[in-house]
N, C-alpha and C positions, 0 to 999 in steps of 0.2 A: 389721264387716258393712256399714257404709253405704259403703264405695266401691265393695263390690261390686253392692250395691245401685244407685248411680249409676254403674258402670259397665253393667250388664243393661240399666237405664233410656236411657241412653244410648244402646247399642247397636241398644236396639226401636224408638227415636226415630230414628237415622240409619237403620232399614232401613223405617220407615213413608213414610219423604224420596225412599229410591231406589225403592220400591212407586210413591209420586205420580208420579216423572218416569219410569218405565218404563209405567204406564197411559195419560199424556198420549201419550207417544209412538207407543202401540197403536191413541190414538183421530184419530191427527192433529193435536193439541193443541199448536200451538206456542208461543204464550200461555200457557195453561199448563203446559209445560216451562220456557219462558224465567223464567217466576214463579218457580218452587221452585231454579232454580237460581242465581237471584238472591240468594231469600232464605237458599238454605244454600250460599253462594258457598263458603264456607271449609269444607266438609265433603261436600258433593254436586259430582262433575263428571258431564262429559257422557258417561264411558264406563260411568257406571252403578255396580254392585256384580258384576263377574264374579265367579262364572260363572254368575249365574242372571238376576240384573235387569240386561239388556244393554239400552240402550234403542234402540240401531242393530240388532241383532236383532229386537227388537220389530216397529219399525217396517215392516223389510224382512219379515216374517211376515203383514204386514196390509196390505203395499202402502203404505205413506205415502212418497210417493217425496218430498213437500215436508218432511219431519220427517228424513228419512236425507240431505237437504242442507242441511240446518240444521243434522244435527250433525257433518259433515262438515264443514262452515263452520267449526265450535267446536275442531278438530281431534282429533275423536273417533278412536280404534284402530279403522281398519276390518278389523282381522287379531281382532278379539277373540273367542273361542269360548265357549259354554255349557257346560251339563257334559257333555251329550253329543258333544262336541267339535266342535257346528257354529257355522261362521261365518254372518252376516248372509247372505251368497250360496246355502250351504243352505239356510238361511231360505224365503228368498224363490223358490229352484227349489222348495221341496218345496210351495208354495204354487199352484205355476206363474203367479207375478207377474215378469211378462216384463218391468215395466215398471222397478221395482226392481233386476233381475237386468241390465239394460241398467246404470242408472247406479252402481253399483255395480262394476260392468267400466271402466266408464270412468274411475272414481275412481280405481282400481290395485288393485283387490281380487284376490286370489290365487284363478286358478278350478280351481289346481290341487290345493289344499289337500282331505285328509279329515280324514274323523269318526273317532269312534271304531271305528265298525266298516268301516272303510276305503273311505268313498266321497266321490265328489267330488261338488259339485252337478250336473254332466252326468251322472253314474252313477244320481242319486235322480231325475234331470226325466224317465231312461229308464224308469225303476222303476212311476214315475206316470205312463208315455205321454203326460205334457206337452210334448205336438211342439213349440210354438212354444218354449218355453225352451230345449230340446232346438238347435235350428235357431240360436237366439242363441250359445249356447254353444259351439255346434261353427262356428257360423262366427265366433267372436269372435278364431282368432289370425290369421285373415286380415285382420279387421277390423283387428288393432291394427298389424299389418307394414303395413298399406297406409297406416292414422294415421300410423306411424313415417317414411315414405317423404314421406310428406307432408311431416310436419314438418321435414326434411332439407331437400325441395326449397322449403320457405316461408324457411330462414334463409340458403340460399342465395342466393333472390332480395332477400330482406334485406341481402345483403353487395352487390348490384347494385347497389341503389336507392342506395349509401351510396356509389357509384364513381359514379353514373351522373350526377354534377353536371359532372364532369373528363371526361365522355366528349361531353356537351349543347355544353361550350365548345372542345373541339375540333374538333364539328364543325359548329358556328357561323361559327368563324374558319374552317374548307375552304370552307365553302357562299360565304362572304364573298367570300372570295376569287376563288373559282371565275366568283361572278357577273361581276365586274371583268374578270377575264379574256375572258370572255363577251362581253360590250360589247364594250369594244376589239376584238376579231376581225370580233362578227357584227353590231356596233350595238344599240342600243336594241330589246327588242322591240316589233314595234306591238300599240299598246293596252294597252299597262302601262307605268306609271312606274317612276323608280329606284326609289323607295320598295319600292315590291311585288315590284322584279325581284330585291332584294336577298334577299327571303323567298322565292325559289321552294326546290321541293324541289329533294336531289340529283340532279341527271342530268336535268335540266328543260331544255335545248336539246339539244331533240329532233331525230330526221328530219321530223318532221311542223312544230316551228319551224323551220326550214329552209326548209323544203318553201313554210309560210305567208309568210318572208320570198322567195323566190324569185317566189311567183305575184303578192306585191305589187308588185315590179320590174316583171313583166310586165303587170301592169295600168296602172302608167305610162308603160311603153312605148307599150303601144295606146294611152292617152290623148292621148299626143305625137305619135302616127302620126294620129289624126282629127282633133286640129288642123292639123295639116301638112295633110292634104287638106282641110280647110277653105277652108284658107288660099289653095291650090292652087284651087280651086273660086270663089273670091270673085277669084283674081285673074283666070282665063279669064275671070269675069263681065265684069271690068273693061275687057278687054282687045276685046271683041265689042263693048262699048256705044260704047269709044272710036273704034276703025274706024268706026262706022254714024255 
């Protein structure tokens, strides 16, 4: 009789353990869940005693959105059902805790999944005329194909970032080059040195540098044209003083 006695004993002591860490998690108690789970590491996890003491069911029934990431942290079953065959996202629609019902979606929670009398959490949020759950729900598979799209074009641009070292040096060395080229034809630009001309962007001798080396030409011409009549001018001077 005494093993069956230590086993009973036993058995009232590991469900007094998942009672503790299924309450903490009703009241938001992450402190004390992390406590009882510590101290019955080797007989208590984080998925509870299915199918009654869920403590990510709990949680999701009471809104603890920072308790249902903490034991998703732990890597708690988030597919795990009660005995009425609902999951944490039931839960939380029949509650109409939109806020739950969000991270819960986002974690990979199945929003397809029924109870036992065959409804989904969108079927019980309609049940309850909980419109905003309602409105999460039905727009969550757009939400997740546009996530999905997303993440496609983020490792895309990922495979970019990882080419885009061999794409900088080639076209360092055109620009380089280019510049060089540039001189030699159209000289130096004015008012920049090599230094800086070497760093212009692509396609940087412009019509309008052009344009600014052609009107400097022309400004040296007139300047050579009024000294020449200067020159012209100081020599009639000379030439009248000399006669008199």
């Amino acid at each position: 009789m005494f093993p069956l006695k230590s086993g009973i004993l036993g058995s009232l002591l590991k469900n007094t353990e998942y009672d503790d860490l299924y309450k903490a998690a009703e009241k938001g108690d992450i402190p004390g869940m992390a406590s009882v789970l510590e101290a019955y590491k080797k007989s208590v996890t984080v998925n509870g005693s299915p199918p009654k003491l869920i403590p990510l069911i709990g949680a999701a029934a009471n809104n603890q959105v920072r308790v249902i990431q903490f034991l998703l942290g732990r890597k708690a079953r988030i597919g795990l059902r009660n005995e009425k065959g609902m999951s944490a996202l039931h839960a939380a629609a029949e509650k109409n805790n939109t806020d739950s019902v969000s991270v819960l979606l986002h974690a990979g929670i199945d929003p397809s999944a029924k109870d036992k009398l065959g409804r989904t959490a969108l079927e019980i949020a309609r049940e309850k005329k909980f419109y905003d759950t309602c409105l999460i729900l039905e727009t969550w598979p757009f939400i997740k194909r546009s996530m999905e799209q997303m993440a496609k074009l983020e490792e895309s641009a990922k495979l970019r970032v990882r080419r885009h070292p061999d794409v900088r040096k080639f076209l360092a060395e055109y620009e380089r080059r280019k510049s060089e080229i540039d001189r030699e034809i159209f000289g130096p630009i004015p008012g920049s040195s090599s230094r800086g001309s070497s760093k212009r962007p692509m396609g940087s001798t412009s019509g309008q540098q052009l344009n600014a080396r052609r009107k400097g030409s022309r400004d040296q011409l007139s300047n050579k044209e009024k000294v020449a009549r200067r020159k012209v001018d100081s020599g009639d001077d000379d030439s009248s003083s000399s006669s008199a």
